[in-house]
N, C-alpha and C positions, 0 to 999 in steps of 0.2 A: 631366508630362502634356503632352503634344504635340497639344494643341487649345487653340483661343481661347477662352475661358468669359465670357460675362456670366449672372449668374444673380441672382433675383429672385423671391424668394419672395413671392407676390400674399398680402397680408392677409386676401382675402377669405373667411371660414368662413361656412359653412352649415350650421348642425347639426353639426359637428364636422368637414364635409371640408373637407379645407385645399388650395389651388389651389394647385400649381407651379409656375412657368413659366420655362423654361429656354432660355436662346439661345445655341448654341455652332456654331464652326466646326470643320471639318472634312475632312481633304485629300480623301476621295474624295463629296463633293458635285457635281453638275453649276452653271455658271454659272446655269441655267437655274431651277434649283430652289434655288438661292437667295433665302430669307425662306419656302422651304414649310412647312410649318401642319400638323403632327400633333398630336391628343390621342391619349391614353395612359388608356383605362383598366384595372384588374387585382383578381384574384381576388375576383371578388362574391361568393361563398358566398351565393347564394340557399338558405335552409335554411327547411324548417319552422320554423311559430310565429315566424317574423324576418321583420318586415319589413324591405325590402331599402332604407330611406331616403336613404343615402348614394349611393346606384345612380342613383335617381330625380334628385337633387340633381345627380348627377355627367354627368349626359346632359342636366342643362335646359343646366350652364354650359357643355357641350362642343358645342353645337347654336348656344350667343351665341356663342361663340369662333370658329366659321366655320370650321374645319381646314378643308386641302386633303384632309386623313387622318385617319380614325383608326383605334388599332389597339387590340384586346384580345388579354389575354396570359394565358387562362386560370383554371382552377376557377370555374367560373361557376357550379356545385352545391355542396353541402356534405352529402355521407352517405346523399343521399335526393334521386332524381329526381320528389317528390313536388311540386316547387315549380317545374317545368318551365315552368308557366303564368304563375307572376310571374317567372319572368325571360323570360319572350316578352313581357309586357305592358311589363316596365321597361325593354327594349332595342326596343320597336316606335318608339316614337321619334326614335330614333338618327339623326342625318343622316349621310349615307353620302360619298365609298364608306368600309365600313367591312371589316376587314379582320383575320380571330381565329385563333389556336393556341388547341390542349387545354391543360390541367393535371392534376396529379396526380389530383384530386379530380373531374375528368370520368372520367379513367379507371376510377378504382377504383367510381363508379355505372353509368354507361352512356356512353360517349363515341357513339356514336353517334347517341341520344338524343337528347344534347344535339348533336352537331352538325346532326340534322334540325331543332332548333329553330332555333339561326341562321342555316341556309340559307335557311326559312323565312320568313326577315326580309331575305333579299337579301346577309344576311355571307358574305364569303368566308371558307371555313376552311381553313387551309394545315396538312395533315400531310407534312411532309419533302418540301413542294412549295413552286412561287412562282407570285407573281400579278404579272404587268408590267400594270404601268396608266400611261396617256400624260397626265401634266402638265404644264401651262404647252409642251407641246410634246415635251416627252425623257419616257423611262423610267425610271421610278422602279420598279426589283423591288424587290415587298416579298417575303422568306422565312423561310417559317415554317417552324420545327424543330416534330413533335411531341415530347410530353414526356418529358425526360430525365430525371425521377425515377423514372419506370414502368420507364423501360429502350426508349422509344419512339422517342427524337431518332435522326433518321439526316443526320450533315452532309451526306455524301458524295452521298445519295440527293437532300437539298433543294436542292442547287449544281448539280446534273446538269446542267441543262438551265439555267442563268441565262447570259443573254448579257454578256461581256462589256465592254461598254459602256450604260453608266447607273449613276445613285444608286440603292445598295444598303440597303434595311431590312432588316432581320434581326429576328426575333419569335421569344422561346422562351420560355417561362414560367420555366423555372428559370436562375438567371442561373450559375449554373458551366457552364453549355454553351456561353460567352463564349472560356473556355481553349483553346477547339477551334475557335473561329473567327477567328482573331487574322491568319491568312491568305489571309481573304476578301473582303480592301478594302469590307467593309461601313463607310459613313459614321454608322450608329449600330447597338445592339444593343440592345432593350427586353424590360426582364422583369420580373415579381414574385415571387408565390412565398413569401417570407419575412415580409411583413407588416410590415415594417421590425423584427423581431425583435417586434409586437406587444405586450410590456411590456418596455417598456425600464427596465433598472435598471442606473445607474450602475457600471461596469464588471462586472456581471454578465452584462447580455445578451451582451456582445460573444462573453466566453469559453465562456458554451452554447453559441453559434452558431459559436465556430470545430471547439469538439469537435464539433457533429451535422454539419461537414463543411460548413457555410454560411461560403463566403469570400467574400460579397459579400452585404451585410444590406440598404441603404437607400441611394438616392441613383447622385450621377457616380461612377464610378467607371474610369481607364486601366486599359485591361487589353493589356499590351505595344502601347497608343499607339492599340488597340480603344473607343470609347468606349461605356461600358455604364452604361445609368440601369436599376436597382432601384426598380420602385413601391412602396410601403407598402400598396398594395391599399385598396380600397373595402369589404370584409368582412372577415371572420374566422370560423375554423372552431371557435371560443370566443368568447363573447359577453362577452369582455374587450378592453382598449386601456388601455394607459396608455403616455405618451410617444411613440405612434404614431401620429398621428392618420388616416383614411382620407386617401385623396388620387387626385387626379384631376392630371395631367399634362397639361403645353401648354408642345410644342416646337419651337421655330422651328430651322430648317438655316440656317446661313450654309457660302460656301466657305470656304475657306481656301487662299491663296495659297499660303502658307510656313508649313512647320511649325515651330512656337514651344514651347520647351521653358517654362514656369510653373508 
């Protein structure tokens, strides 16, 4: 892996969501956005009859934490755009700026829908576009792929127009659209999607998910020297979890001078 990793799994649970917080470097940071402050959160499935608790829980701690960012990576519905109003109620809080790609699971209800809900709220929604936003003084593009499970992600179309100069986020929901970004000097890539295989059993999950074509379940993961974090997501599209717990993500950028092989 050719990043610096300190990692630290924060104790703290709420009802079952487990905080992450991650600090790694990385060569294509600016000096400037060094120690910047993203939360992460991923796939709410807001669903009928579900209350979205984990959601709720996940936006008071990501509002203490004080991000410079945050981003959403998708499936904010589950089946049914009938809960379009509790997830405007559970993301009205949100401190901003906040910053979202689809998921499958927007697609396949109404993606549009849903995205006049969090525009609604002041999110920016990146389909196979980017957003430059000025911290600490430099540009940070954030770019968001739409969803490459539908057949929606366009690299090509989202890097169009990205200036080459600035720290690069990259936001896709499905994290194999990593394979195809490996030449984008992006300093991170964040997704979910897989729920961190959502029941985990002792070498079972692993080999479902490499057969359904899932090569990237949970967690850091280099993808030719790309670094890509997998959320475990805040819902589920089955009202199961074992071994997965939701999770809410906090991650700090450091540079990195020198790439170090660890």
């Amino acid at each position: 892996m050719s990043i610096r990793l300190r990692r630290r799994d924060d104790p703290r649970r709420v009802r079952g969501l487990h905080c992450t917080e991650l600090e790694l470097a990385a060569p294509h940071v600016l000096a400037a956005h060094d120690g910047l402050t993203i939360a992460h959160l991923s796939d709410l499935h807001v669903a009928p009859r579900r209350a979205p608790r984990a959601l709720h829980h996940a936006v008071r701690l990501a509002n203490a934490a004080r991000p410079d960012l945050v981003a959403l990576t998708g499936d904010y519905v589950c089946f049914s755009a009938k809960r379009l109003d509790a997830l405007r109620r559970a993301l009205e809080p949100l401190e901003g700026p906040v910053v979202a790609v689809l998921g499958n699971h927007d697609h396949w209800t109404d993606p549009d829908a849903v995205q006049r809900v969090l525009e609604d709220l002041g999110i920016t929604v990146l389909r196979n576009a980017h957003r430059t936003l000025h911290l600490r003084g430099e540009p940070l593009h954030v770019v968001g792929l739409d969803d490459n499970v539908t057949r929606h992600a366009d690299v090509a179309r989202a890097f169009a127009q990205v200036p080459a100069r600035g720290t690069r986020l990259v936001l896709s929901h499905d994290p194999n659209a990593a394979d195809a970004l490996t030449d984008r000097d992006a300093a991170l890539v964040l997704s979910g999607h897989t729920h961190g295989g959502q029941v985990r059993l002792p070498g079972i999950t692993k080999l479902l998910a490499k057969r359904a074509g899932l090569r990237y379940l949970a967690g850091l993961y280099d993808v030719k020297g790309l670094p890509l974090y997998v959320s475990r997501g805040l819902g589920q599209s089955l009202p199961l979890r074992i071994g997965a717990r939701p999770e809410l993500g906090l991650f700090r950028l450091r540079r990195a001078h020198l790439r170090l092989a660890i």
